[in-house]
C-alpha positions as CSV (number, residue, x, y, z in Angstrom):
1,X,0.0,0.0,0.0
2,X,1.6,3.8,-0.7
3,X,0.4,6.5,0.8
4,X,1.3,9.9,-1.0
5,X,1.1,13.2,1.7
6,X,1.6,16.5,1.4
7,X,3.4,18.5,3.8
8,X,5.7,21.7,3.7
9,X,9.1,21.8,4.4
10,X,9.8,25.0,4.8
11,X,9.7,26.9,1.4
12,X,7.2,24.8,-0.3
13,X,4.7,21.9,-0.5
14,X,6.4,18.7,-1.2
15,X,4.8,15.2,-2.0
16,X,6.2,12.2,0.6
17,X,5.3,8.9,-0.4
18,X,5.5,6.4,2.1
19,X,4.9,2.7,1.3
20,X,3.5,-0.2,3.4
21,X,4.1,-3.9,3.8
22,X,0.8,-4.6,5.7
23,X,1.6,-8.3,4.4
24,X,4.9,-8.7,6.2
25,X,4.4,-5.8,9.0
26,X,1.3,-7.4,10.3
27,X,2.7,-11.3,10.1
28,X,4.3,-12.6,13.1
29,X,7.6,-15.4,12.7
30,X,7.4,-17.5,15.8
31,X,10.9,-19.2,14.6
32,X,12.3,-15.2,14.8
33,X,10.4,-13.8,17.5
34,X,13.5,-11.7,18.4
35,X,14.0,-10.3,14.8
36,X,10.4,-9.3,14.8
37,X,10.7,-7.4,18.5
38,X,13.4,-5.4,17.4
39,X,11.7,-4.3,14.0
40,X,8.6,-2.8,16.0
41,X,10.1,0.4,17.1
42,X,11.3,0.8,13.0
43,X,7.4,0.3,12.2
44,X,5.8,2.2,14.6
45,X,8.0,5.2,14.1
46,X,7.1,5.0,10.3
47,X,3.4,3.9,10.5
48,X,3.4,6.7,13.5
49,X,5.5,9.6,11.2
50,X,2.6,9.0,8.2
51,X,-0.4,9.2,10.6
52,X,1.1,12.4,12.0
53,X,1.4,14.0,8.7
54,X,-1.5,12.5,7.5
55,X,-3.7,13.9,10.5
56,X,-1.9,17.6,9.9
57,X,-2.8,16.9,6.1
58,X,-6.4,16.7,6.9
59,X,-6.3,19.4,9.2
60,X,-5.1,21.8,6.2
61,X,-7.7,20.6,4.2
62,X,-10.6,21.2,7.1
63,X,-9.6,24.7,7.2
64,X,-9.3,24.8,3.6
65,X,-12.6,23.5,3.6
66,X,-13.8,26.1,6.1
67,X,-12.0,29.4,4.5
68,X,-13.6,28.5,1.2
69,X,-17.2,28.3,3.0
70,X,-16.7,31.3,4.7
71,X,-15.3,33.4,1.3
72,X,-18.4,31.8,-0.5
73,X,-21.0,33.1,2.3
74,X,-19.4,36.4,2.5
75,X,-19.7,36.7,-1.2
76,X,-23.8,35.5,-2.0
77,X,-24.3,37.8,1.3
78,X,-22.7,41.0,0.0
79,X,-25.1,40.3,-3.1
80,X,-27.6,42.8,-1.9
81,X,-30.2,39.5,-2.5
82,X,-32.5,38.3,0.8
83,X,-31.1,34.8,0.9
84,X,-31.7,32.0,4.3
85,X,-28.8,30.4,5.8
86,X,-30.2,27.1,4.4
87,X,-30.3,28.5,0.7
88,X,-26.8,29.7,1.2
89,X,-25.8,26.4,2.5
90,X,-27.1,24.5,-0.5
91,X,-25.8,27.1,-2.9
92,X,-22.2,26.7,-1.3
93,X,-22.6,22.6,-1.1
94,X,-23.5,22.5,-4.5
95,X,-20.7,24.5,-5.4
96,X,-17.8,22.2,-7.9
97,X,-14.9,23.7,-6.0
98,X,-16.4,23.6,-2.9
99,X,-17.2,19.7,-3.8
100,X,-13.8,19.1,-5.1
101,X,-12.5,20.0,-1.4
102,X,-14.9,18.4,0.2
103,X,-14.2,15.1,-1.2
104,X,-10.4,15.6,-1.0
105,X,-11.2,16.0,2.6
106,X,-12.9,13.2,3.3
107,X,-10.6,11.2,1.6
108,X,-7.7,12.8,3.8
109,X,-10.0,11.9,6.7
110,X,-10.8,8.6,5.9
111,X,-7.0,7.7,5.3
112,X,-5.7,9.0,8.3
113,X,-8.6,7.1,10.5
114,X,-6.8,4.0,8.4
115,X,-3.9,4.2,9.0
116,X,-4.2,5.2,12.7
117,X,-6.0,1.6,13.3
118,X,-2.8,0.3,11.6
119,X,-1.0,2.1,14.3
120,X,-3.5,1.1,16.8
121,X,-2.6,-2.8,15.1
122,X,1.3,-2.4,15.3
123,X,1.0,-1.7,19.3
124,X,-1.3,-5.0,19.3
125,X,1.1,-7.0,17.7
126,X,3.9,-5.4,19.8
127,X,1.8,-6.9,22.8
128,X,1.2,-10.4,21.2
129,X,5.4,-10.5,20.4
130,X,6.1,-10.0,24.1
131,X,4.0,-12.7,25.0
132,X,5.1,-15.5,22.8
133,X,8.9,-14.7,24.0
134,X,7.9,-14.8,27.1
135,X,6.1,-17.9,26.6
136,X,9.0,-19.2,24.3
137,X,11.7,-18.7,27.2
138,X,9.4,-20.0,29.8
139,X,9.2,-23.3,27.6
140,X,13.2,-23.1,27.0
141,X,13.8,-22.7,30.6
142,X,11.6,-25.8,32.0
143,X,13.8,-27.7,29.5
């Protein structure tokens, strides 16, 4: 799975892609169980850097969102036309660039709330690892 954010780094917007083995990084190898404790703290940082940019990613795009809704109603009310709050919703909802950021939004949203339950998934496993070496050098000491 790739993920591609954007964030800034100082002078401009740049596009990271990050890429994920959800195969391999959700698997656990019994026969390695030390290999795979020491890879956690690799994954979460990376799974935990992408959520992090992903959530200030949607956050951009909220206020977007917002500033665009707010320009638009400040502009239909300057009209001089007797217009309802509802009416100027609906006008402003059915609005293509107002759409267009709306679903870019949600998208944002919906990617972020992914990949924080993969984040959520990683501590799980991080949990299930500890146990089986515990329970793997609890059977190799009663040998």
């Amino acid at each position: 799975m790739e993920i591609q954010i954007k964030s800034w780094n100082g002078e401009n917007w740049i596009l990271n892609k990050f890429n994920f083995d959800t195969e391999n990084d959700f698997s656990i190898n019994e026969q390695n169980l030390d290999r795979e404790l020491c890879r956690m703290a690799q994954l979460l940082l990376h799974y935990g850097v992408a959520a992090t940019e992903l959530s200030a990613q949607h956050a951009r795009c909220k206020e977007e969102l917002d500033s665009l809704y707010a320009i638009k109603a400040l502009k239909i009310r300057s009209s001089g036309t007797k217009i309802t709050e509802n009416n100027i919703k609906e006008l402003i909802h059915s609005d293509l660039e107002y759409r267009e950021l709306l679903k870019e939004t949600l998208k944002s949203e919906a990617l972020f709330n992914k990949l924080e339950n993969l984040y959520k998934s990683l501590l799980r496993k991080s949990d299930c690892l500890i146990a089986l070496s515990y329970k793997q050098r609890k059977e190799i000491s009663s040998y």
